[in-house]
N, C-alpha and C positions, 0 to 999 in steps of 0.2 A: 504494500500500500504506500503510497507517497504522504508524505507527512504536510498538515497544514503549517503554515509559515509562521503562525502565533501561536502554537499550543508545547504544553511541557510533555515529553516524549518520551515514552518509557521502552526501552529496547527495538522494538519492531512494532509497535503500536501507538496511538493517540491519546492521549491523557488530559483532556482540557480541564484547565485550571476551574473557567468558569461557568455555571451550570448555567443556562437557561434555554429558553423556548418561543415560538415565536408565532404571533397571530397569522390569521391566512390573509396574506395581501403579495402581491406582485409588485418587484422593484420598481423607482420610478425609471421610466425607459422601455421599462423589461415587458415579459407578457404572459398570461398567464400559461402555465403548460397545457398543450391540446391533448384534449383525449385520445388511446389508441397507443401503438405501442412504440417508441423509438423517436420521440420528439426532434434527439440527435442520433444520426447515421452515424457510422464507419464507413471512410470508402481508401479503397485502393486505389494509384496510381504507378503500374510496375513500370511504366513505358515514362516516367519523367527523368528530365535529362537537366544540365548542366546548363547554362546559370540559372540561377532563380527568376522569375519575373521582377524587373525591375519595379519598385516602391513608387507610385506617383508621385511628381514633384521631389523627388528624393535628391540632396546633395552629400555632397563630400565633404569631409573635415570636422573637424571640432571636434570636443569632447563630453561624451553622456554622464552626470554623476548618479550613485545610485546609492540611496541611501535606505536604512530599514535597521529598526531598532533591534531586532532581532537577527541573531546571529549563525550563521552557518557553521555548524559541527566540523566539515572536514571538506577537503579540495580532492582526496584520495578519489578517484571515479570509481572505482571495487567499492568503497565502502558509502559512496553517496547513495539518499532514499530520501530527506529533506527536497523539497519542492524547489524550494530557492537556490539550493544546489544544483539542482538538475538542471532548470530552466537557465543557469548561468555558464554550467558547463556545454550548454550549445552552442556559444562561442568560441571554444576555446577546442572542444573536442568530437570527432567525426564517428557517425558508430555503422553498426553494417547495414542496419536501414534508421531511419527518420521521421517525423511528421513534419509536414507543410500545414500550414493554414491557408486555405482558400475562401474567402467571404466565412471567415467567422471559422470554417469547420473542420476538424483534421480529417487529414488524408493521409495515409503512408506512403512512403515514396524509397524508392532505393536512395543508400547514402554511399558507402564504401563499395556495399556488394548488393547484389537484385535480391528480393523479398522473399528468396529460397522455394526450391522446391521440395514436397514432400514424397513419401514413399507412399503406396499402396497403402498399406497397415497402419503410417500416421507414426510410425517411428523413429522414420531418419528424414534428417533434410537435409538440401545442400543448399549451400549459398555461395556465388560467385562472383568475386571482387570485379568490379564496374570500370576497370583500368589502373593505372598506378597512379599511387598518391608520396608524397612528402610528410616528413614530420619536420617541425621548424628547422632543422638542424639542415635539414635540406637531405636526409636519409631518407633511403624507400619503405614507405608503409608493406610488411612483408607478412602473408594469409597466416605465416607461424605465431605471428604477434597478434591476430585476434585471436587463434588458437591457446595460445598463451594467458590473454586475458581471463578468459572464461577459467581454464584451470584455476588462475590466482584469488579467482572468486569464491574458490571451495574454501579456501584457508579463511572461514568463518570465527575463527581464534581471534583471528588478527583485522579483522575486515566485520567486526558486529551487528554492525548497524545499514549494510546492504543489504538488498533484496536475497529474496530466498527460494526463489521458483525453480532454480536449477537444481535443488536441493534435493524437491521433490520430481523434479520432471525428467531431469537428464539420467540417462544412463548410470547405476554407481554410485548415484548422486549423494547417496546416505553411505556410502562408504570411502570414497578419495576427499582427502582431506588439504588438497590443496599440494602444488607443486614442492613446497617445502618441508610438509610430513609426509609426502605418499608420494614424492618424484613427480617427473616430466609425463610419465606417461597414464594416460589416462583414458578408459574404455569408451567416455563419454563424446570425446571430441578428437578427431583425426584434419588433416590435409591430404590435398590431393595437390599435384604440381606447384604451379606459383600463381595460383586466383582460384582454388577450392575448398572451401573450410565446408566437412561434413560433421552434424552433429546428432547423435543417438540417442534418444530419446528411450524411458521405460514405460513411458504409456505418452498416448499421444498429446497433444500439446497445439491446439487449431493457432491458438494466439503467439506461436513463438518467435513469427516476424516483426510482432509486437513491441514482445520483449527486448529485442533487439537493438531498440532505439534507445537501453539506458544506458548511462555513461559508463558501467564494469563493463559493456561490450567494446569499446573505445581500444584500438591496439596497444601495445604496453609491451615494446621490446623488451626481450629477457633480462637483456646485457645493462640494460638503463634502468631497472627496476631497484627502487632501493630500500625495500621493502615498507616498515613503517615510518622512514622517510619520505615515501616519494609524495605524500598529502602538501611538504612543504614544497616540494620542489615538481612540478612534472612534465609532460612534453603532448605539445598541442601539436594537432591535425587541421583543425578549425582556421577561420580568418584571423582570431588573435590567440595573441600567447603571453607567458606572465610576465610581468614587467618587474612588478615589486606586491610584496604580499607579508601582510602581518596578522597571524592569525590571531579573527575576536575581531579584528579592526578596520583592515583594512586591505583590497584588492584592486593593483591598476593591473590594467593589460593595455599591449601594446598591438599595432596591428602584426600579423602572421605574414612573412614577405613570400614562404611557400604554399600556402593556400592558393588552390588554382580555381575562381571564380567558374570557369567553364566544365569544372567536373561535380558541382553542386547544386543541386535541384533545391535549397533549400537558403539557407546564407546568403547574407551580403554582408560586404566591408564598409561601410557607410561612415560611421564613425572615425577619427585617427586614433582615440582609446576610449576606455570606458576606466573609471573609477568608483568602486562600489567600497561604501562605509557605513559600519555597524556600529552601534549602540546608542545613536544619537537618540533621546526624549520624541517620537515618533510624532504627535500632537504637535510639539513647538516648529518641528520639521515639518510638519505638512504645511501649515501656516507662511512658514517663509518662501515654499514651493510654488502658494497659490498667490505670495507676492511677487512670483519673478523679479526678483530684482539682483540684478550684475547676473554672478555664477549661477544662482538659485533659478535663471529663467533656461536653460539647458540641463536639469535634476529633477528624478523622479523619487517619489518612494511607493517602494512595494507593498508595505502592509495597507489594510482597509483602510479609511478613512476613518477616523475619529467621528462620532456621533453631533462633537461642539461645533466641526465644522460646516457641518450641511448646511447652514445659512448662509456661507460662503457663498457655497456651491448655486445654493436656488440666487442668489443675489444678485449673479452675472457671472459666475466664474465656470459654469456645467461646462463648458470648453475644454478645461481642464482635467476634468474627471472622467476617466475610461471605467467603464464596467463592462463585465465580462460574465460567463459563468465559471463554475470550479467544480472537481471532480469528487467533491467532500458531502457527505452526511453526518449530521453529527445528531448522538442519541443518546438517553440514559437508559444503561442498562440495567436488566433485571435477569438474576442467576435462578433460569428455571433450576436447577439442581435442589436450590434451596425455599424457592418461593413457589406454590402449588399456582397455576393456571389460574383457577377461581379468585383467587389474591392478587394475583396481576393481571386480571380484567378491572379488579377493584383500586386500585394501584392509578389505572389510567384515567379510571372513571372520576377518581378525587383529582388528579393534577392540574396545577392550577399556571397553564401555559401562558396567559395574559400577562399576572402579574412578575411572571421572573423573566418572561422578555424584555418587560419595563425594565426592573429593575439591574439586567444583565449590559442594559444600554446596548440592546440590539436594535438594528432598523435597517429600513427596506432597501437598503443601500447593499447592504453587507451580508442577511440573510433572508430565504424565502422559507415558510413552511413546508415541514417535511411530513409527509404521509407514505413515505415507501422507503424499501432500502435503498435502490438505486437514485442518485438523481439523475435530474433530466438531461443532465450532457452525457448521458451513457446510453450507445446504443441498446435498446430494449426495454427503458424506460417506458413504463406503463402507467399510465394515469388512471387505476383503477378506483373504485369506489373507497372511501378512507375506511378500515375498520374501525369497528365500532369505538368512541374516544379513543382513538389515534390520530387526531386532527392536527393537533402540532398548532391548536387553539385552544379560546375558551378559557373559564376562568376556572374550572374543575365542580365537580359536583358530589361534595363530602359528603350531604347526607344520603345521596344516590349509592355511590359508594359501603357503607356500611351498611344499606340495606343485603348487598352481595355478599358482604363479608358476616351476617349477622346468617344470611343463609348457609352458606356454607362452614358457619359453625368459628369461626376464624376470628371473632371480634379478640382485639388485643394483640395481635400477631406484630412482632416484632419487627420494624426494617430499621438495616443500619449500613451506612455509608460514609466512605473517606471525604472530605472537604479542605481547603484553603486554609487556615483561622489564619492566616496574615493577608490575605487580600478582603479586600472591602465586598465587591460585588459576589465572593463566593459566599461569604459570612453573611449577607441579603439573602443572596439565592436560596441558602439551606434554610435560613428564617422562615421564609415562606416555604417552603416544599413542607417543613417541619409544621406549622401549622394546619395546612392542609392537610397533612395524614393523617395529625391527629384529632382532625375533628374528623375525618371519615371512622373514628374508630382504631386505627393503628395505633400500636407504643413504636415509638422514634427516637432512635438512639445514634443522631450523627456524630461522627469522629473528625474532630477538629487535630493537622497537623500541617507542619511546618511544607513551604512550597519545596526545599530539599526533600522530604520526605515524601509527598505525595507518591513521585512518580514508582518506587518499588513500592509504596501500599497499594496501591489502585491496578496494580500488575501481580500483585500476590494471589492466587485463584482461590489458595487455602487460606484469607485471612477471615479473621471475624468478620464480615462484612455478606451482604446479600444484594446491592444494588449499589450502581456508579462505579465498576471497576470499569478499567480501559480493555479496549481502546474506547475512549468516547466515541470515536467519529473515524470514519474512513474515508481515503479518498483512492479513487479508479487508479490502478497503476499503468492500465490503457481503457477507451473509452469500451471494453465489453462487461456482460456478469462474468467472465471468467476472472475477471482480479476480485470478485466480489464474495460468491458462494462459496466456492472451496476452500476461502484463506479462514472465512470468516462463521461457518456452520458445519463443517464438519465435526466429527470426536475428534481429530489431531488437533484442530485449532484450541484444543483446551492446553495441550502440550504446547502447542507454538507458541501460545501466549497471544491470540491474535481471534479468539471467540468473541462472538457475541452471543449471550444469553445460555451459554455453556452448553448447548445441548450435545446429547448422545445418542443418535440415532440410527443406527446400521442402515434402516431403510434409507432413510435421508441420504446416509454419507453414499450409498447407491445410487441414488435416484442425481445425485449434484455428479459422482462420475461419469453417469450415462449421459447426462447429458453436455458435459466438457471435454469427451470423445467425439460429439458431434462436431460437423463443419462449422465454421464462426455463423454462416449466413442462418445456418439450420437452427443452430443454438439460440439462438439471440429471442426468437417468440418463450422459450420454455426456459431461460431465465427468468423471464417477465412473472410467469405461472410459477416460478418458486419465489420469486419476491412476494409475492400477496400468499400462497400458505405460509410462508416461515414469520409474515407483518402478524397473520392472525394466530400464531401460537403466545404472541405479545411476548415476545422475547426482551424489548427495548422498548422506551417512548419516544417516538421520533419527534427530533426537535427543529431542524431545521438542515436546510440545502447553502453553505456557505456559497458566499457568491462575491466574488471581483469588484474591487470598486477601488483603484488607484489614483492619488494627483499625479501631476508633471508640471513641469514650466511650462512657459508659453513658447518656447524656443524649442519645443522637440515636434519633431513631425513621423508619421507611420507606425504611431503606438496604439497596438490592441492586444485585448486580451489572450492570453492562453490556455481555454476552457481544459483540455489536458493537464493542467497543474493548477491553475488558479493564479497563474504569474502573469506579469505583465511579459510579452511576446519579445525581445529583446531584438530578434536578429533582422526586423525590417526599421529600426528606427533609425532617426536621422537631427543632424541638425539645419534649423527651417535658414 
């Protein structure tokens, strides 16, 4: 799953600091989702070629800054899964295929190699490098070094906090542990001459040209590898490459003089460098943003837009604010293992979504109501009837509530959950959740603990707790349900640490196989049909569908969003 850009992040899952919910209305701009299934497509383009379409009105020169209070983990491409990493390693690094944006919508496109082909069975694919490329150094990108990469992804020892689908998909994958405990060689991925990278698969894998577009696929000569070094130091394919770099602080990059414009369907050079800087007060920073003034009228920042600002924005300034969508759900969960069904229909029926919206300082900027797992920028998306109080509204209905629970014998039933107590809007949010249950009838026992400690409480499976552990929220690691179901509803994902609503269910973990051996085209209506039965076992209360909503200066031109991460689209912008 790709992590949201503002939340605290426990291993391989989401962990949001701050609880709430949010009424049913549509951003302003936006609209509301149509009924029917796949709002957003997926589509292929195997046949796109070198250079990208040029940007309207797009010029040369100058410099982009990029700022965002929140700080990127690591440069390491094997160990990136952070959004804001990803989205900024598209500059800098070339993987064996790509997404384009075309009006708004990704497309996959060949980058290094074509979008592979599969085997009968759905076990092996090849993929064939697109022509030769350069790394800055002006060395040949060689089929060994994607090869290479992928091995150095097993050494999950050393590389934590990367994605994990090779884990389960590839050949071996639970048993090679990376080229430095288990060798060079490896069952899972071979070459063929000098432009064939074959990869074996143990069960099939529709999405894995998908895959392929994340930065651990990115080439990574053996010889130049410097193990948990290379985060500080690494070597680009992309139009730029590092210049200077302080990790926590601060990343310039400069342009890349071996980037070859005519062998990228995707890139442009637009910029002479980019400058991205962390930790500034995010609010003070937007405000001087929407001042353009001198440097600040060429700088963007990434995170949402502060709620103080919107009067800005409606006042003359919407010019400046790009919204987008994003690949993220966020939920509070409830551990069927511990809470009977009967209880968490009652659970829904008290919650009191109106008022911890308020008080969460959400708004239609930044989040829409959520009534399903997936949201709408993923192909499959279904706009089905909301089950029953799963509105992701509403002010809750305590004594409704109790009536369920009085039925079912359950009055008094105990929930208890991890919380914030140093932030202000968590210590709200539980206030009121707290009230509400306890007038439906519930005893409520939340656990107030330090923002260090949240992220291993809320990721403990076995702790005292029954509802709110992570991941809060997900987000598409591409637009299908296949990053969705099986990370997130299987029995492994109780091990992974990457469950929602803990279930255990043979039939299920069957029923989400069958259908992720299916073709993507095939798959994509009977995702839809296990998002609305897994909404109604109430696993979770869906809270809302995060959604894009960045400043810039008035000085940048070709900035849109990039509903794949929820970042702003970096690789067409310009200065005006």
């Amino acid at each position: 799953m790709r992590r949201l850009r503002t939340t605290v992040v426990v291993g391989a899952v989401i962990a949001l600091a701050a609880v709430g919910c949010s009424p049913s209305k549509s951003g302003p701009g936006g609209t509301n989702p149509t009924s029917g299934i796949g709002q957003a497509q997926t589509a292929v383009d195997p046949d796109a070629k070198g250079p990208a379409p040029e940007v309207s009105g797009a010029k040369k020169g100058g410099t982009i800054t990029v700022y965002s209070q929140s700080t990127p983990n690591t440069f390491d491409p094997t160990d990136v899964y952070y959004v804001d990493a990803n989205e900024i390693g598209k500059l800098m690094w070339r993987t064996p295929t790509q997404i384009a944006l075309r009006n708004g919508k990704a497309v996959l496109v060949p980058d290094l190699t074509d979008l592979g082909t599969p085997s009968a069975d759905g076990l092996t694919w090849t993929f064939k490098m697109k022509g030769s490329f350069k790394y800055e150094d002006g060395s040949e990108v060689k089929v060994e070094d994607l090869a290479y990469s992928i091995k150095r992804s097993f050494a999950h020892d050393l590389f934590a906090n990367g994605p994990t689908y090779q884990l389960t998909y590839f050949k071996d994958g639970d048993k090679y542990k990376g080229p430095w405990a288990s060798g060079d060689t490896y069952a899972g991925v071979e070459t063929q001459g000098t432009d064939t990278l074959i990869i074996h698969l143990a069960k099939p894998f529709a999405d894995l040209a998908w895959y392929m577009t994340f930065p651990m696929f990115t080439p990574i000569p053996k010889a130049k590898d410097t193990k948990d070094n290379y985060k500080n130091k690494w070597i680009s394919t992309g139009p730029y490459m590092l210049d200077a770099y302080t990790p926590g602080t601060q990343l310039k990059l400069k342009k890349n003089p071996n980037w070859d414009a005519n062998s990228d369907a995707v890139r442009h050079q637009y910029v002479d460098s980019w400058d991205f800087k962390w930790g500034a007060e995010d609010v003070a920073n937007q405000k001087q943003i929407l001042a353009s003034a001198g440097a600040d009228a060429t700088a963007l920042n990434y995170s949402n837009i502060d709620a103080s600002l919107i009067p800005d924005i409606e006042g003359g300034k919407k010019s400046q604010l790009v919204q987008g969508d994003s690949p993220c759900t966020i939920v509070l969960q409830l551990d069927t293992r511990k809470i009977p069904l009967e209880v968490r229909k009652a659970i829904a029926k008290a919650y009191p979504s109106d008022q911890i919206w308020q008080a969460a300082g959400l708004n239609d900027y930044v989040a829409e109501p959520a009534t399903t797992i997936m949201p709408p920028s993923v192909a499959g998306y279904k706009k089905y009837p909301p089950v029953a109080d799963l509105t992701g509204e509403g002010k809750g209905d305590p004594e409704g509530a109790k009536k369920l629970l009085e039925a079912a014998g359950k009055v008094g039933f105990e929930l208890s959950w991890y919380y914030d107590n140093t932030k202000p809007i968590s210590q709200q949010t539980t206030a009121i959740r707290k009230e509400a249950l306890e007038k439906a009838g519930f005893t409520v026992k939340p656990i107030g603990v330090t923002t260090a400690e949240l992220r291993s409480k809320t990721s403990d499976y076995d702790a005292p707790v029954n509802m709110g552990q992570s991941p809060a929220g997900w987000c598409s690691d591409w637009p299908t349900g296949s990053s969705w179901f099986p990370v997130l509803f299987q029995t492994h994902s109780i091990a992974d640490g990457s469950s929602w609503g803990m279930l255990q269910d043979p039939a299920l973990d069957a029923e989400i196989d069958a259908v992720a051996k299916l073709p993507a085209a095939e798959a994509t209506a009977k995702w839809a049909d296990l998002d609305q039965k897994i909404m109604g076992q109430y696993i979770a209360i869906p809270r809302y569908y995060d959604k894009l909503a960045f400043v810039m200066g008035t000085g940048i031109g070709g900035a849109e969003g990039d509903g794949t991460m929820g970042m702003p689209f970096f690789l067409n912008m310009y200065v005006k």
